[in-house]
Backbone bond lengths (Angstrom), bond angles and torsions (degrees), N, CA, C in turn:
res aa  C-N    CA-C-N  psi(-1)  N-CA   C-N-CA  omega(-1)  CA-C   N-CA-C  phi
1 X - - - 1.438 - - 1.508 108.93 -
2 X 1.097 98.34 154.16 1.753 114.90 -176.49 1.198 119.72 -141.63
3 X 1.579 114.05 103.67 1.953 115.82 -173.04 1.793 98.44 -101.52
4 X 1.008 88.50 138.75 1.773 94.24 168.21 1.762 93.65 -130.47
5 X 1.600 94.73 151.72 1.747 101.09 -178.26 1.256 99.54 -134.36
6 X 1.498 120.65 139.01 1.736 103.34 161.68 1.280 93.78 -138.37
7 X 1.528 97.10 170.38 1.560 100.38 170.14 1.627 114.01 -131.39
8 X 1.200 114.59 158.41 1.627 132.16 172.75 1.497 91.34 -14.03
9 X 1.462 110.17 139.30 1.598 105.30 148.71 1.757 109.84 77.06
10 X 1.229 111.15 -15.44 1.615 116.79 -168.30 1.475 111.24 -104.01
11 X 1.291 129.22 95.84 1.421 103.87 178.95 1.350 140.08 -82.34
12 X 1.413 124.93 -6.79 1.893 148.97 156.56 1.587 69.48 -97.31
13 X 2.418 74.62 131.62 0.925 133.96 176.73 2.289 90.56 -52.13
14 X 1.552 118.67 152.02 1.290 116.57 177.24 1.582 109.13 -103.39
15 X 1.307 98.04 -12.90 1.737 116.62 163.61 1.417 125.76 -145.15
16 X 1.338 106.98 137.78 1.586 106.83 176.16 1.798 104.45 -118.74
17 X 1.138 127.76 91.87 1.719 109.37 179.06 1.259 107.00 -120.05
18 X 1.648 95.67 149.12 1.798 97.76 -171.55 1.773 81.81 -140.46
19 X 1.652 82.15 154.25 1.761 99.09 -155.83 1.520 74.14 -127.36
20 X 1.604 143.87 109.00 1.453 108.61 133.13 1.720 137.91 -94.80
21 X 1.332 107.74 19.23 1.685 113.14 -174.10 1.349 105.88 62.19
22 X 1.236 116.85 53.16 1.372 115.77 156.13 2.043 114.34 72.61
23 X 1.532 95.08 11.16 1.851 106.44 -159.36 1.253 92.48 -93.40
24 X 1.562 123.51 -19.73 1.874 93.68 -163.67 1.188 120.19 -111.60
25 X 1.080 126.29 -179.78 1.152 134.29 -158.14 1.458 116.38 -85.72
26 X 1.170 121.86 -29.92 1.736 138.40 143.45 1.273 126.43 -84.17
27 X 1.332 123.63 151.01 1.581 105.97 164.63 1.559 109.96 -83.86
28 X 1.825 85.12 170.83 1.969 98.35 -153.53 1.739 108.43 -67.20
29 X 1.507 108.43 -3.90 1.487 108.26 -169.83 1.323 84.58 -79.09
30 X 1.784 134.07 -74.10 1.176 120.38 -151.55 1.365 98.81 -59.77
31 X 1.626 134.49 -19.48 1.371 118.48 179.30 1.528 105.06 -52.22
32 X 1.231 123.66 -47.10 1.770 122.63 -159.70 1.542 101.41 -56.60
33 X 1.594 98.93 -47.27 1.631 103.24 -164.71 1.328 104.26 -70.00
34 X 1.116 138.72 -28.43 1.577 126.93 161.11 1.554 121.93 -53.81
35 X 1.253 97.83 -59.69 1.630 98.76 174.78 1.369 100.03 -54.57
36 X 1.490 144.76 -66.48 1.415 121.94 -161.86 1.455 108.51 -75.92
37 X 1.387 136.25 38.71 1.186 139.07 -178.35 1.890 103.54 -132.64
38 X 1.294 102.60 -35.39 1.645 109.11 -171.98 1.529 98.79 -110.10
39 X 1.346 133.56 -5.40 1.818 119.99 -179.33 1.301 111.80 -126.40
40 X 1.233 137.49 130.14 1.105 130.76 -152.55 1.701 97.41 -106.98
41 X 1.222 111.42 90.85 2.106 113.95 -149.76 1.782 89.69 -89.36
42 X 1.156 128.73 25.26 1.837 106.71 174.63 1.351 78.71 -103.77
43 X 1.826 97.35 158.29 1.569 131.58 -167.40 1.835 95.31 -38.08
44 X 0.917 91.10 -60.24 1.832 103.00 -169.08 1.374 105.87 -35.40
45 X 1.580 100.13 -60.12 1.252 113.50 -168.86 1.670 101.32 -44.71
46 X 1.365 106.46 -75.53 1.524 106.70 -158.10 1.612 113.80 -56.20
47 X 1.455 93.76 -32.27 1.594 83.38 177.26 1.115 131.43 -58.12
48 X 1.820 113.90 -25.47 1.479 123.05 177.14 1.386 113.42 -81.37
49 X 1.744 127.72 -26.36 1.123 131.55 -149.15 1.892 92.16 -100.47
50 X 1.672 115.11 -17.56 1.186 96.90 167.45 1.414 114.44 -128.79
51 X 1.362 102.32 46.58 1.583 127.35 175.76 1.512 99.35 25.56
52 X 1.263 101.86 77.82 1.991 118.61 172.29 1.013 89.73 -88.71
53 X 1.532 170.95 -35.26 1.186 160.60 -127.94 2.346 98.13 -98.87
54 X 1.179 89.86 -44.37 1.518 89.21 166.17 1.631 128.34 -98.64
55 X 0.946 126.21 69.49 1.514 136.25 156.31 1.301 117.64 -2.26
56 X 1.555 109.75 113.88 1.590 98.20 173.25 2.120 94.66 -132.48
57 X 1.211 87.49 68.01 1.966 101.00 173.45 1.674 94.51 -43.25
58 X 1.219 99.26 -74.16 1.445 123.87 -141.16 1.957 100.44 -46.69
59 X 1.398 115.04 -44.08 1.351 130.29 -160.79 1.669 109.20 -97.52
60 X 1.491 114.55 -7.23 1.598 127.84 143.42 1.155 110.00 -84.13
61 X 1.199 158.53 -74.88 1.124 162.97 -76.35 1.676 98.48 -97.89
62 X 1.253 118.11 -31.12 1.477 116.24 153.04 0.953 122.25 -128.69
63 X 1.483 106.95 163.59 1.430 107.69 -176.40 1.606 104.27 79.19
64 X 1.210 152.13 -38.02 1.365 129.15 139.31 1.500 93.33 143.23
65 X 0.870 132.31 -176.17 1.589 140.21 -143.02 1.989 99.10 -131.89
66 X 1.215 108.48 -8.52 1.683 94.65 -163.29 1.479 81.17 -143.43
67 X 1.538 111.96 155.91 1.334 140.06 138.96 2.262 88.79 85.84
68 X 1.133 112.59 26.39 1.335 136.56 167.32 2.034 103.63 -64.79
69 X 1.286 106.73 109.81 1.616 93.34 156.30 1.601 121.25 -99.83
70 X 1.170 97.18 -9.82 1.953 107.17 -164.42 1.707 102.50 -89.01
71 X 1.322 100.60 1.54 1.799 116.93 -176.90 1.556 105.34 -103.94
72 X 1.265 121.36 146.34 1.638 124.15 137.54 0.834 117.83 -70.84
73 X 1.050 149.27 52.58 1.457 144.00 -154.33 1.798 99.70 -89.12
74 X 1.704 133.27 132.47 1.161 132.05 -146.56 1.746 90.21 -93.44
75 X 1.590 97.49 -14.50 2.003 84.53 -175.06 1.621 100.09 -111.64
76 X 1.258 114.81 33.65 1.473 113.22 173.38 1.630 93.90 -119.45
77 X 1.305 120.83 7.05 1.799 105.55 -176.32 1.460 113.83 -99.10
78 X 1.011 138.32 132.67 1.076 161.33 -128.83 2.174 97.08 -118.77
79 X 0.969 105.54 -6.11 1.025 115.43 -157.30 2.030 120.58 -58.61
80 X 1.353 106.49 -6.16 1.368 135.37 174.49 1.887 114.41 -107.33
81 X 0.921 93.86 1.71 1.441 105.20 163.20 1.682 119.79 -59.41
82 X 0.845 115.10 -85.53 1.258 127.55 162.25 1.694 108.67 -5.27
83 X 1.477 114.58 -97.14 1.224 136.12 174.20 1.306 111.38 -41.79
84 X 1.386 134.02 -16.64 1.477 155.53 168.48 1.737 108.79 -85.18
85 X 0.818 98.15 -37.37 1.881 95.36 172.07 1.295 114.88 -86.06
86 X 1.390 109.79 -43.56 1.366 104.69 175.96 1.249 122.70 -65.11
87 X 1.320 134.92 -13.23 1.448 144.26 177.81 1.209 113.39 -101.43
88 X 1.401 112.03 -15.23 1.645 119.79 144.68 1.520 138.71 -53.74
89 X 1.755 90.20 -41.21 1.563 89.25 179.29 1.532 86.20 97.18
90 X 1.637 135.72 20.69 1.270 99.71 -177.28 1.383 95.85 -145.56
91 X 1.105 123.93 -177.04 1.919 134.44 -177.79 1.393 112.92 -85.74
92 X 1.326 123.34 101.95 1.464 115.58 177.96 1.568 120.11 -63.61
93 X 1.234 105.63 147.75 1.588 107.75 -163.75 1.774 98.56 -65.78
């Protein structure tokens, strides 16, 4: 799991917490510090990083918004993986 918090007026996220139940392969602290090192979480950021500015309603609208392969979908790419393991210290799948 992954909570992000912000508040009014704040643009970095005021919390980043990641829970994995004891599953991952790092602990969840260095998990945070990666994510706030590799995602750029203010409004701007995400909006650009999952290109919200172009709307694709029509090609979600069924069938559901996540876990899509027949989609590009910009928050299904995996594409920071890589550069995320290696700053782990660990073997990307």
């Amino acid at each position: 799991e992954v909570a992000l918090s912000y508040a009014i007026g704040v643009a970095e996220p005021t919390s980043i917490w990641v829970e994995t139940f004891g599953t991952g392969k790092i602990d969840d602290e260095k998990m945070t510090d990666l994510i706030r090192s590799h995602f750029d979480l203010r409004p701007y950021g995400i909006l650009t990083m999952l290109d919200l500015q172009r709307p694709i309603y029509g090609p979600t609208a069924a069938y559901g918004h996540f876990g899509r392969e027949d989609l590009d979908l910009p928050w299904e790419r995996t594409d920071k993986a890589a550069a995320l393991a290696d700053d782990a210290g660990i073997q990307a799948a």
